[in-house]
C-alpha positions as a Python dict, from the first residue, in 0.01 Angstrom:
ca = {
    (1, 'X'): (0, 0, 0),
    (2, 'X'): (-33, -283, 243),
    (3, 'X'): (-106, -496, -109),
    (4, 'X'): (211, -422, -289),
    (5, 'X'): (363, -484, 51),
    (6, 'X'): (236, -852, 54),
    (7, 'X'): (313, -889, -284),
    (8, 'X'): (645, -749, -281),
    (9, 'X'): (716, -954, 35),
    (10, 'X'): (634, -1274, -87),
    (11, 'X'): (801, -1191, -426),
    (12, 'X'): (1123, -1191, -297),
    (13, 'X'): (1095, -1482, -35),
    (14, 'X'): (1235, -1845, -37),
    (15, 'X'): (869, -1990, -110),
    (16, 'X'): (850, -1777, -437),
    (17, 'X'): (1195, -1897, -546),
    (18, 'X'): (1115, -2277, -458),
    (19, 'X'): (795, -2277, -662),
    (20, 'X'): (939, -2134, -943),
    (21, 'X'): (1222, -2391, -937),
    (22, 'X'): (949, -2667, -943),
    (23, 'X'): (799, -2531, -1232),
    (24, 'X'): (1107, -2496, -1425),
    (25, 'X'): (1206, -2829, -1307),
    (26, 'X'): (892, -2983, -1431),
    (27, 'X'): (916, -2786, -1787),
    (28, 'X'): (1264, -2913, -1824),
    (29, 'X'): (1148, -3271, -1759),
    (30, 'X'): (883, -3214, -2060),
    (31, 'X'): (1154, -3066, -2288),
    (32, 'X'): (1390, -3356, -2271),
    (33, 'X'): (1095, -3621, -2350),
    (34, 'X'): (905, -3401, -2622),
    (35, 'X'): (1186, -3336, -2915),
    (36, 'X'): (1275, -2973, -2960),
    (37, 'X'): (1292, -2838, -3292),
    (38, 'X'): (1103, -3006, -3557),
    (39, 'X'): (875, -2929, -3792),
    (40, 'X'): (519, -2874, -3724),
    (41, 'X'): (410, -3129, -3898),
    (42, 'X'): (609, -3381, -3711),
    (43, 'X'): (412, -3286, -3392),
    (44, 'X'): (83, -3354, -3554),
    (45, 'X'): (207, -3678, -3718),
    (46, 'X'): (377, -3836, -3433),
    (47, 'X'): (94, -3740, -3165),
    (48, 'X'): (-242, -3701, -3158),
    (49, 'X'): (-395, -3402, -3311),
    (50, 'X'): (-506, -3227, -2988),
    (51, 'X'): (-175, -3287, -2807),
    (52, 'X'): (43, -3159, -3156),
    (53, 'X'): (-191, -2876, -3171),
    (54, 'X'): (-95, -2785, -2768),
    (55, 'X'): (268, -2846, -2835),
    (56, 'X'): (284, -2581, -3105),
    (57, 'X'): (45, -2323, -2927),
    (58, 'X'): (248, -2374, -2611),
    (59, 'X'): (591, -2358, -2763),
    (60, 'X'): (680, -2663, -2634),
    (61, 'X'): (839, -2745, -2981),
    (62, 'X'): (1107, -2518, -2861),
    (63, 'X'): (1022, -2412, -2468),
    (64, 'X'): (1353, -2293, -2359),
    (65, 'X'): (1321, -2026, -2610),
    (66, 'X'): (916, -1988, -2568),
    (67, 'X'): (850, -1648, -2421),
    (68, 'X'): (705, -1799, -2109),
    (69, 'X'): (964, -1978, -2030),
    (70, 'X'): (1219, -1697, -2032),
    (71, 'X'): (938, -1485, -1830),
    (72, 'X'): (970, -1737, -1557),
    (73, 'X'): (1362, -1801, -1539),
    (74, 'X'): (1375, -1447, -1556),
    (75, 'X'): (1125, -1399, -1233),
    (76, 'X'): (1365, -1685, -1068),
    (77, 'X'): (1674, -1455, -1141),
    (78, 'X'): (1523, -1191, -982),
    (79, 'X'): (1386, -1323, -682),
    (80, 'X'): (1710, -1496, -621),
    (81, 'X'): (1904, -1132, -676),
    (82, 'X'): (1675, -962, -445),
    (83, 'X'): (1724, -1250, -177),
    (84, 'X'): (2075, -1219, -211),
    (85, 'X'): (2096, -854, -191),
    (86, 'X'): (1893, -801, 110),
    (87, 'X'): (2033, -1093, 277),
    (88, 'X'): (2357, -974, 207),
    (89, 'X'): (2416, -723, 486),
    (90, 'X'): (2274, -923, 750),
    (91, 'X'): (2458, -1209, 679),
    (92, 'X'): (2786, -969, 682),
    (93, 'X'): (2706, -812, 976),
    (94, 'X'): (2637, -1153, 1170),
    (95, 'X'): (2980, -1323, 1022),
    (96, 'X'): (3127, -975, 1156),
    (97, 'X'): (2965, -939, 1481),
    (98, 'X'): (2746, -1150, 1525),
    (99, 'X'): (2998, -1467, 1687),
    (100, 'X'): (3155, -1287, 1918),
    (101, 'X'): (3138, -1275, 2323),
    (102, 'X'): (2957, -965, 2379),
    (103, 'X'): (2678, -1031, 2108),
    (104, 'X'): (2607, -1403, 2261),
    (105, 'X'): (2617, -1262, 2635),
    (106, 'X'): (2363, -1013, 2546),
    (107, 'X'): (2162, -1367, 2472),
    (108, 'X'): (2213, -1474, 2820),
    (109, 'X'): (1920, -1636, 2867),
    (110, 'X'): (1946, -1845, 3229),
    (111, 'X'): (1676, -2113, 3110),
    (112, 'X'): (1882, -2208, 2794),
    (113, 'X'): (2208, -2315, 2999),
    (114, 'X'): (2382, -2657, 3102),
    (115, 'X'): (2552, -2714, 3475),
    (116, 'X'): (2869, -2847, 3600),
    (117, 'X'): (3091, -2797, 3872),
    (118, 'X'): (3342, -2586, 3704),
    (119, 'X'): (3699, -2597, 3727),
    (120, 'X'): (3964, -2460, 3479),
    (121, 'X'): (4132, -2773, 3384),
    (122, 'X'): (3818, -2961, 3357),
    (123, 'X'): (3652, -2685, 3102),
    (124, 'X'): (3956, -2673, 2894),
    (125, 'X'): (3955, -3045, 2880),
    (126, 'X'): (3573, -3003, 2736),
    (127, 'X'): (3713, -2751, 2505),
    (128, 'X'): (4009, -2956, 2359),
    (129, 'X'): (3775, -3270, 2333),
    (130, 'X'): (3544, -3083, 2096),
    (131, 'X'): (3867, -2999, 1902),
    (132, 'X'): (3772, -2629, 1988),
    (133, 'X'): (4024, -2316, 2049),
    (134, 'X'): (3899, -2132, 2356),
    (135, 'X'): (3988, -1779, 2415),
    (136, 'X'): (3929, -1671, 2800),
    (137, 'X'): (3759, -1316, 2873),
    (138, 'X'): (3655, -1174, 3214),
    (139, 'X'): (3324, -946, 3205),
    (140, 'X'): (3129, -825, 3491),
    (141, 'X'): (3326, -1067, 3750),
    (142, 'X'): (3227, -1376, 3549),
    (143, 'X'): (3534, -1583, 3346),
    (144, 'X'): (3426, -1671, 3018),
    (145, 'X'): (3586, -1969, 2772),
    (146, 'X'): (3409, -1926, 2459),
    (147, 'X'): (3479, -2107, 2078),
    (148, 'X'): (3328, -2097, 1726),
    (149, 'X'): (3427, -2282, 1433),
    (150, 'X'): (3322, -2272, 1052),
    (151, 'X'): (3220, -1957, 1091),
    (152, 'X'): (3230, -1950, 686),
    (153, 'X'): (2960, -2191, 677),
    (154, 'X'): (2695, -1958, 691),
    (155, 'X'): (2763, -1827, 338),
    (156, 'X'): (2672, -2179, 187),
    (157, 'X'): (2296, -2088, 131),
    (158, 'X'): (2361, -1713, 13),
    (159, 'X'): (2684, -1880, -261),
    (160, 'X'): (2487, -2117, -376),
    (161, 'X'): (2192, -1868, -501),
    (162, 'X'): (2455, -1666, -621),
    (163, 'X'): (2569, -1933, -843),
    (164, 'X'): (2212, -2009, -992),
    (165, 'X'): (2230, -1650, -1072),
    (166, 'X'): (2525, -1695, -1228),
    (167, 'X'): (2415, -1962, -1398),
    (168, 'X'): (2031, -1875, -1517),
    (169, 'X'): (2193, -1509, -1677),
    (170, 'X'): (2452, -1700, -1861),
    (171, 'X'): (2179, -1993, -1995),
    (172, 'X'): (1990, -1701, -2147),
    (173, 'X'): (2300, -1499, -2292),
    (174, 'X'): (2449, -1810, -2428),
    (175, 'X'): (2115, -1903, -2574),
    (176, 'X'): (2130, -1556, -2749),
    (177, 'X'): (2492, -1470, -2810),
    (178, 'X'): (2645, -1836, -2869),
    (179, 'X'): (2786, -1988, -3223),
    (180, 'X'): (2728, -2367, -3316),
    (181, 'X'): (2732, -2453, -3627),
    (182, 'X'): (2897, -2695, -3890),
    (183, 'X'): (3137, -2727, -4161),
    (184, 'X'): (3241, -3035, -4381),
    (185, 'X'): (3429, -3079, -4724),
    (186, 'X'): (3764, -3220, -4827),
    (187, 'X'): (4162, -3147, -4790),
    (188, 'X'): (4229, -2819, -5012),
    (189, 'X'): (3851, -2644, -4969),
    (190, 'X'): (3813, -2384, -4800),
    (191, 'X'): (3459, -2297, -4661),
    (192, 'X'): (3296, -1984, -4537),
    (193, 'X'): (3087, -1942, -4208),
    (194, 'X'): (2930, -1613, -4236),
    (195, 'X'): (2782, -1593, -3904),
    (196, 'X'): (3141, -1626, -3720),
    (197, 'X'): (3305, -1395, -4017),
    (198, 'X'): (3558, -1654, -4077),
    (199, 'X'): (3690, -1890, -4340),
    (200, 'X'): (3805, -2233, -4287),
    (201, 'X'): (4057, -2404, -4459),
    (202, 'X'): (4067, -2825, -4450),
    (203, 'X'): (4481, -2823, -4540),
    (204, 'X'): (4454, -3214, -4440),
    (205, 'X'): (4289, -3509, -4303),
    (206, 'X'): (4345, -3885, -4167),
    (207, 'X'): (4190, -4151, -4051),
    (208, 'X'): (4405, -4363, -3829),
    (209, 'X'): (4325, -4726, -3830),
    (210, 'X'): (4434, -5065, -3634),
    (211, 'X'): (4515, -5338, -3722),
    (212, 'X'): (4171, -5467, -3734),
    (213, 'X'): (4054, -5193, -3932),
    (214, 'X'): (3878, -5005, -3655),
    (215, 'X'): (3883, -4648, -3608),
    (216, 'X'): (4241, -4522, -3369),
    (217, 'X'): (4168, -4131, -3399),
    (218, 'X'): (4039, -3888, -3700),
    (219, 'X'): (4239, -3557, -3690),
    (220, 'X'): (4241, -3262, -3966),
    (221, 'X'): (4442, -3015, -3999),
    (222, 'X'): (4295, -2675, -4059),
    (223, 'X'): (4377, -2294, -4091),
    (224, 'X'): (4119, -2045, -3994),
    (225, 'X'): (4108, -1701, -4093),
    (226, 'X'): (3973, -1393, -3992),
    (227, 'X'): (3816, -1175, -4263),
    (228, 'X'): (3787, -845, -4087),
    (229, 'X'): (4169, -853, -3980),
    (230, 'X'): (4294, -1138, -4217),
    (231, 'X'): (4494, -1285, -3939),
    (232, 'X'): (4524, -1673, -3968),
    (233, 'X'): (4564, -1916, -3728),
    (234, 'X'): (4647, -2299, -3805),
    (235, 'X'): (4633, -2613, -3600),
    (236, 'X'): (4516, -2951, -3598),
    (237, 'X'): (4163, -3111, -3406),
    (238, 'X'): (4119, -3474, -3327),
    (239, 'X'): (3847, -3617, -3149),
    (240, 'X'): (3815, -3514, -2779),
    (241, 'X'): (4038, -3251, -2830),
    (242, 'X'): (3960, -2974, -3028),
    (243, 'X'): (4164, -2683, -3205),
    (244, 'X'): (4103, -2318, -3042),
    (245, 'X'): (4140, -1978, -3254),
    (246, 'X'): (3940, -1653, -3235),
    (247, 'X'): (3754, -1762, -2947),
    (248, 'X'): (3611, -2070, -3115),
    (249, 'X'): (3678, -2453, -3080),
    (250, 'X'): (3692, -2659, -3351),
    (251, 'X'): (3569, -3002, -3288),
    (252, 'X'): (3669, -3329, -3533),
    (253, 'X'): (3319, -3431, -3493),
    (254, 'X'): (3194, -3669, -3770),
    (255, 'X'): (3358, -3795, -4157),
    (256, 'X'): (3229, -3944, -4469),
    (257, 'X'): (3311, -4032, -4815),
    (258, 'X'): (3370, -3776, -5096),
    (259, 'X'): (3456, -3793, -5469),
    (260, 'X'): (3484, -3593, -5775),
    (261, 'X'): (3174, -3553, -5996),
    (262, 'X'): (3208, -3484, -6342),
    (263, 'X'): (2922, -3387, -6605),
    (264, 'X'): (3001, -3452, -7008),
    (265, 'X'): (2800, -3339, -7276),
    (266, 'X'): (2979, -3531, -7535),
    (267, 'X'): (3320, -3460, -7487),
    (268, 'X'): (3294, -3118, -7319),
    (269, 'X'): (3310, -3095, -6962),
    (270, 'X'): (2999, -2904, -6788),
    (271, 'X'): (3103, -2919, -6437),
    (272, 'X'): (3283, -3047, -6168),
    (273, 'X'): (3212, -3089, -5847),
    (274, 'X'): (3347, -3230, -5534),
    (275, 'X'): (3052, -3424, -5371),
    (276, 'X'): (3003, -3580, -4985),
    (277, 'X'): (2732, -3832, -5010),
    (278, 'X'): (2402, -3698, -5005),
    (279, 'X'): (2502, -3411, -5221),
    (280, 'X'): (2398, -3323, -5615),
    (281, 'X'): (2525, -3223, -5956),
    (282, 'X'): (2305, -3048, -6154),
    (283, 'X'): (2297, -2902, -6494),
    (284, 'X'): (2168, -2622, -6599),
    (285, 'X'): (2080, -2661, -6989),
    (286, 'X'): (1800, -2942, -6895),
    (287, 'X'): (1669, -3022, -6519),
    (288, 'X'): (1850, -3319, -6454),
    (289, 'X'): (1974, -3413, -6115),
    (290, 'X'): (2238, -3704, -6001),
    (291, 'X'): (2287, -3734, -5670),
    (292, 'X'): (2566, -3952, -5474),
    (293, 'X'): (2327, -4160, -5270),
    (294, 'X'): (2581, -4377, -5071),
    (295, 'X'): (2965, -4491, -5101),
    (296, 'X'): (3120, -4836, -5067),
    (297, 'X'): (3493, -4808, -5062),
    (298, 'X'): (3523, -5209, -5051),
    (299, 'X'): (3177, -5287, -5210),
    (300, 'X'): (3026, -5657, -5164),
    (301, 'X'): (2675, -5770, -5180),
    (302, 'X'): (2586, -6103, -5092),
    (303, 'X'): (2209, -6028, -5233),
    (304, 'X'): (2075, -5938, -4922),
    (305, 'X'): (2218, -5537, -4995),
    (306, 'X'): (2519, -5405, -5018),
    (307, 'X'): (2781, -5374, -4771),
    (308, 'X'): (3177, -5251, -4735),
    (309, 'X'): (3432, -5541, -4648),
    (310, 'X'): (3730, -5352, -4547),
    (311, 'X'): (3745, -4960, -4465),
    (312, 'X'): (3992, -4931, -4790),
    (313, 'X'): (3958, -4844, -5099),
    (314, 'X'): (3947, -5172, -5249),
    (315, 'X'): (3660, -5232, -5430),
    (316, 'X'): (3506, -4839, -5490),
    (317, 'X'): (3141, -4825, -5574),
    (318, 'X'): (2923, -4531, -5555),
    (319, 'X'): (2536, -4545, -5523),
    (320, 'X'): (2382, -4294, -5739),
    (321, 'X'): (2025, -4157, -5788),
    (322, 'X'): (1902, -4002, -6103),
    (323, 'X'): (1609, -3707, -6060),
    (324, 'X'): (1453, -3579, -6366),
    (325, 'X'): (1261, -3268, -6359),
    (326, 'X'): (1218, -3296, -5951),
    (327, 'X'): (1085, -3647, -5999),
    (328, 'X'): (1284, -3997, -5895),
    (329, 'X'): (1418, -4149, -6277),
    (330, 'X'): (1678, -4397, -6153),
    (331, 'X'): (1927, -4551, -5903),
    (332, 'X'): (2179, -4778, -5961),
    (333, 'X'): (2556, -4882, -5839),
    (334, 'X'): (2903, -4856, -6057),
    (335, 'X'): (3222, -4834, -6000),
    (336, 'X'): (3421, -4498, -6000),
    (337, 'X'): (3602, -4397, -6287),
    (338, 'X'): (3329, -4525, -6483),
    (339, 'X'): (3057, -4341, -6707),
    (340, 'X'): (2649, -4294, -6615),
    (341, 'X'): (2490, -4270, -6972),
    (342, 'X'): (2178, -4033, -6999),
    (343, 'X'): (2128, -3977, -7316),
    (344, 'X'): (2387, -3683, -7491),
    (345, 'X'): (2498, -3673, -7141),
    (346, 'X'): (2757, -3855, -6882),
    (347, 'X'): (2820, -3814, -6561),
    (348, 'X'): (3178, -4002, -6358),
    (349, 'X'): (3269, -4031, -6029),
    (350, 'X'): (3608, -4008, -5930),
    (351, 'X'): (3904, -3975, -5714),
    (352, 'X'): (3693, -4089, -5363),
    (353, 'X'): (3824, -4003, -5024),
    (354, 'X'): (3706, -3910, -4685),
    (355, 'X'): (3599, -3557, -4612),
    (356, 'X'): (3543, -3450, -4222),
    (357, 'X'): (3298, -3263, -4068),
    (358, 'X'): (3400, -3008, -3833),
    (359, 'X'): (3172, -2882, -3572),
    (360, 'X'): (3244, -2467, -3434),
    (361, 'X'): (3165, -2333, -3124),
    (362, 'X'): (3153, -2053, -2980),
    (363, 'X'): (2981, -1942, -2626),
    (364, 'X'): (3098, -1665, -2455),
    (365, 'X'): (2894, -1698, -2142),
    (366, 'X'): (3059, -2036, -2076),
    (367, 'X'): (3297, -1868, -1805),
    (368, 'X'): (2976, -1733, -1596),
    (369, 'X'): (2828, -2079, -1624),
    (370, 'X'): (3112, -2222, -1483),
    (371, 'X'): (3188, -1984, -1231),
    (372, 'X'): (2805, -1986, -1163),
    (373, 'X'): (2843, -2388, -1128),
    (374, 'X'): (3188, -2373, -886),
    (375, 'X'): (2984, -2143, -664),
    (376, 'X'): (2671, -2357, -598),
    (377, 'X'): (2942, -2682, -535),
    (378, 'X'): (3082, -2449, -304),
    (379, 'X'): (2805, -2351, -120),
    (380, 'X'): (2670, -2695, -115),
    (381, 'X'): (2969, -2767, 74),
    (382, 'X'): (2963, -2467, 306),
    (383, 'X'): (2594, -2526, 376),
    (384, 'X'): (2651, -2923, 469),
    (385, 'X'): (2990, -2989, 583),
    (386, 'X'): (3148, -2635, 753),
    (387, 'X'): (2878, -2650, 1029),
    (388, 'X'): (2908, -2344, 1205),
    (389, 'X'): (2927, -2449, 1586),
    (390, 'X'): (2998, -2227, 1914),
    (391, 'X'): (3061, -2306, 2285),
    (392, 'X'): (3046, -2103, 2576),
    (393, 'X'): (3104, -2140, 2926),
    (394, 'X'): (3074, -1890, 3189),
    (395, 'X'): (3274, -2010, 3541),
    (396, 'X'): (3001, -1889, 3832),
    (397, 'X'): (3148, -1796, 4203),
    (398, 'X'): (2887, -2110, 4348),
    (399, 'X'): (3167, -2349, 4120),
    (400, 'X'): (2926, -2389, 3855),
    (401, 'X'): (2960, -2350, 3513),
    (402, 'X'): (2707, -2313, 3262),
    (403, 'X'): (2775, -2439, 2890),
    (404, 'X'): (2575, -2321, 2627),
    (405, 'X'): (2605, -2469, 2222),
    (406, 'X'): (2466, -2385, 1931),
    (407, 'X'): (2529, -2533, 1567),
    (408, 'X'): (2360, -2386, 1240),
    (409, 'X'): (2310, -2761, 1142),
    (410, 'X'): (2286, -3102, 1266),
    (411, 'X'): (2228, -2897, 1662),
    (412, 'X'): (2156, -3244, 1801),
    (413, 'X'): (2461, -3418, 1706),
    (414, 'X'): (2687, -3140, 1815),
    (415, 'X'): (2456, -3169, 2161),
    (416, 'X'): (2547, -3563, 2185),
    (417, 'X'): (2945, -3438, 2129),
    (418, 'X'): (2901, -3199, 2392),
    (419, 'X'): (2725, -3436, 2599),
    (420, 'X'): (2990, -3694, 2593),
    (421, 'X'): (3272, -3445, 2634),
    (422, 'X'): (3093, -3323, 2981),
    (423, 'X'): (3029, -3684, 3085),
    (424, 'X'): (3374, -3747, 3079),
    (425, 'X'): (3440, -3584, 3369),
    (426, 'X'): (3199, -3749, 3599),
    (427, 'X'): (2834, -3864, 3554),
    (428, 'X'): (2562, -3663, 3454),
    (429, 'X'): (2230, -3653, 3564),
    (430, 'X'): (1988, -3449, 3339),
    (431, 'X'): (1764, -3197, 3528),
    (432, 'X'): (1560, -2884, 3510),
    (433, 'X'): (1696, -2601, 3734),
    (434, 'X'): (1342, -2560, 3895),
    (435, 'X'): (991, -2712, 3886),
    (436, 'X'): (847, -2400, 3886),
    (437, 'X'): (1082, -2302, 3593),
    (438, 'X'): (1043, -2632, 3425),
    (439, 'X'): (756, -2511, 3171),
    (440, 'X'): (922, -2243, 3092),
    (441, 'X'): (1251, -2454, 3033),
    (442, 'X'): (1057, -2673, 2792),
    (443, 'X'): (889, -2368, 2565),
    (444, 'X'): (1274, -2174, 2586),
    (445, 'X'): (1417, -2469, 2480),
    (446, 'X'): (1125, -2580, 2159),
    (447, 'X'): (1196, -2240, 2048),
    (448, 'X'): (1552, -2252, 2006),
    (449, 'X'): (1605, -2595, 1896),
    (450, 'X'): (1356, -2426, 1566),
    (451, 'X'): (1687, -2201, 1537),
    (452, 'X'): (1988, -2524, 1514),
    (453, 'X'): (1996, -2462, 1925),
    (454, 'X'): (1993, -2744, 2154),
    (455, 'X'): (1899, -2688, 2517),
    (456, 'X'): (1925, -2881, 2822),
    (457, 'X'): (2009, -2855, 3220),
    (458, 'X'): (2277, -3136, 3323),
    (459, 'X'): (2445, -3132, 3703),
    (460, 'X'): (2747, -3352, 3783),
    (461, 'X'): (2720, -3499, 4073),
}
């Protein structure tokens, strides 16, 4: 029992949580320099043999989806939501009852106090220096002036592990339940993406060009259907600012060149295909291949390799790649509109334009991220600039008055402001109450200054 008490108390404390971080931190520094996502045998090619064979044992190929990885951001969400929760109704009761006058007078402690001769004006001057609102009580024959400000402040560590809750649950559920994926092709297709259950139609698309021929903006116009409800929705997506229907956004991400691809045999047509470089016609009666290598739309080649002039279709000449069987046959350059012999059969390209690529995306969790995200910011700011500070000071029937402070951060700073509020009112001279209390004075005071408290015995002469 006393075990699983150990264990379940440092489970859910702040050391737990910080080494976990650390970890995570230090994995996430790994998966940015070792690319995610290739091949196998690009690990054992590009490293050496023992460090690609650790990569893809460890998962390190593709860590943020390795199982360990998850194990351990898990464990982090947890600790952080048992933290939170059982921090949660002390930290309520505290910002309830915890800064008012009867909880700090049961703190009386007569070691922990600072002097002065006391007078009304004079400790509502000290009050109105330190930009505080003091609200007078009488208890037990003493007169009390007591303050607190950013009271709120105390929240900043519990928001801000809120947020990184927020935060790590909506990493993982975007990681499971969000869409990115690509579509490309020319005005009048329409393409299907299966895994959002949605067609997409390309109804147009420019390229708008200055004056010196570079790029102004790439738009396309699109229409998007649903094919469970066979609503449509239609609008256009430019760069850095992309269309939105059914939950997704359409991005203008990338564009190309395009043409027609025809395949004779004789004078029949076999097929016809539209064609974005890279892409093949094939024919079924024999295993030949022609591919559209590259595109020149104002072709030029000074014999050190080709090149484009001009952006315009000036000079069109495609770059095409013959495969026979599987195996490389032939490449060459010619002009579109004109014929590639092979044998009984021809092949043209025609009719080149641009096609665009549009990227889709879809995540669901990227409203918890965000809210996750505004929470830590605010926290942050709660934590390190609304410093929760108090004043007291208790008028005594000798004419003293003793002034206590206390600040959740920065306690020394907020000492010096109180310091030079009281020494504005006369000079100070700093000393303990008693020698024979002195000791005692010095361990009081160690202790408290641990908690944000500052401590020390002044006496105006």
């Amino acid at each position: 029992m006393k075990l699983l008490k150990k264990i379940w108390k440092v489970f859910h404390s702040m050391k737990c949580a910080i080494v976990l971080l650390v970890i995570l931190a230090a994995v996430c520094v790994a998966g940015s320099l070792i690319p995610q996502g290739e091949v196998a045998s690009y690990y054992m090619t590009v490293y050496p043999a023992w460090a690609g064979k650790l990569i893809l044992a460890a998962g390190l190929d593709d860590m943020f989806s390795a199982w360990w990885f998850i194990v351990m951001a898990g464990l982090l969400c947890l600790n952080l939501i048992l933290c939170s929760i059982l921090r949660f109704p002390r930290l309520l009761q505290n910002y309830r009852e915890g800064y008012t006058l009867e909880a700090r007078r049961k703190q009386d402690r007569p070691e922990s106090w600072r002097w002065m001769p006391a007078a009304e004006t004079s400790v509502r001057d000290v009050f109105l220096a330190l930009r505080f609102k003091p609200a007078v009580q009488e208890a037990d024959g003493d007169v009390w002036h007591y303050a607190v400000r950013c009271r709120i402040g105390i929240w900043g560590s519990w928001l801000c592990h809120l947020g990184m809750i927020a935060v790590i649950i909506g990493f993982g559920l975007g990681q499971k339940y969000m869409l990115d994926t690509y579509v490309y092709g020319v005005p009048g297709q329409e393409k299907p993406v299966e895994e959002a259950g949605i067609r997409v139609a390309i109804d147009d698309f420019e390229v708008k060009l200055r004056d010196d021929y570079t790029v102004e903006q790439y738009q396309a116009k699109l229409t998007v259907k649903d094919e469970k409800t066979g609503k449509e929705e239609s609008g256009t997506t430019k760069v850095n600012a992309p269309f939105h229907a059914f939950g997704m956004d359409f991005f203008q991400n990338s564009t190309g060149w395009a043409a027609t691809a025809k395949a004779y045999k004789g004078n029949e047509l076999l097929d016809e295909q539209v064609l974005c470089q890279g892409e093949f016609i094939s024919l079924e009666e024999i295993p030949l291949q022609v591919q559209m290598t590259a595109f020149y739309p104002d072709y030029y080649n000074d014999g050190t390799g080709p090149t484009t002039l001009t952006p315009l279709l000036k000079n069109p000449v495609v770059i095409y790649t013959i495969y026979y069987d599987g195996n490389f046959f032939q490449m060459d350059a010619i002009g579109t509109g004109l014929p590639i012999q092979i044998g009984d059969y021809r092949f043209v390209f025609e009719n080149p334009r641009q096609y665009t690529l549009i990227q889709i995306v879809k995540d669901p969790t990227m409203t918890y991220v965000a809210l996750g995200g505004i929470l830590v910011v605010l926290g942050i700011v709660l934590a390190f600039f609304c410093r929760t500070e108090e004043l007291w000071m208790r008028e005594n029937a000798d004419g003293t008055c003793a002034v206590y402070c206390r600040s959740v951060k920065g306690a020394e700073l907020f000492a010096d402001a109180v310091e030079e509020a009281l020494r504005a009112d006369g000079e100070i001279i700093t000393v303990w109450q008693s020698s024979e209390n002195s000791s005692t004075n010095e361990i009081s005071a160690g202790e408290k200054e641990e908690e944000g408290e500052h401590v020390t015995d002044f006496n105006h002469r």
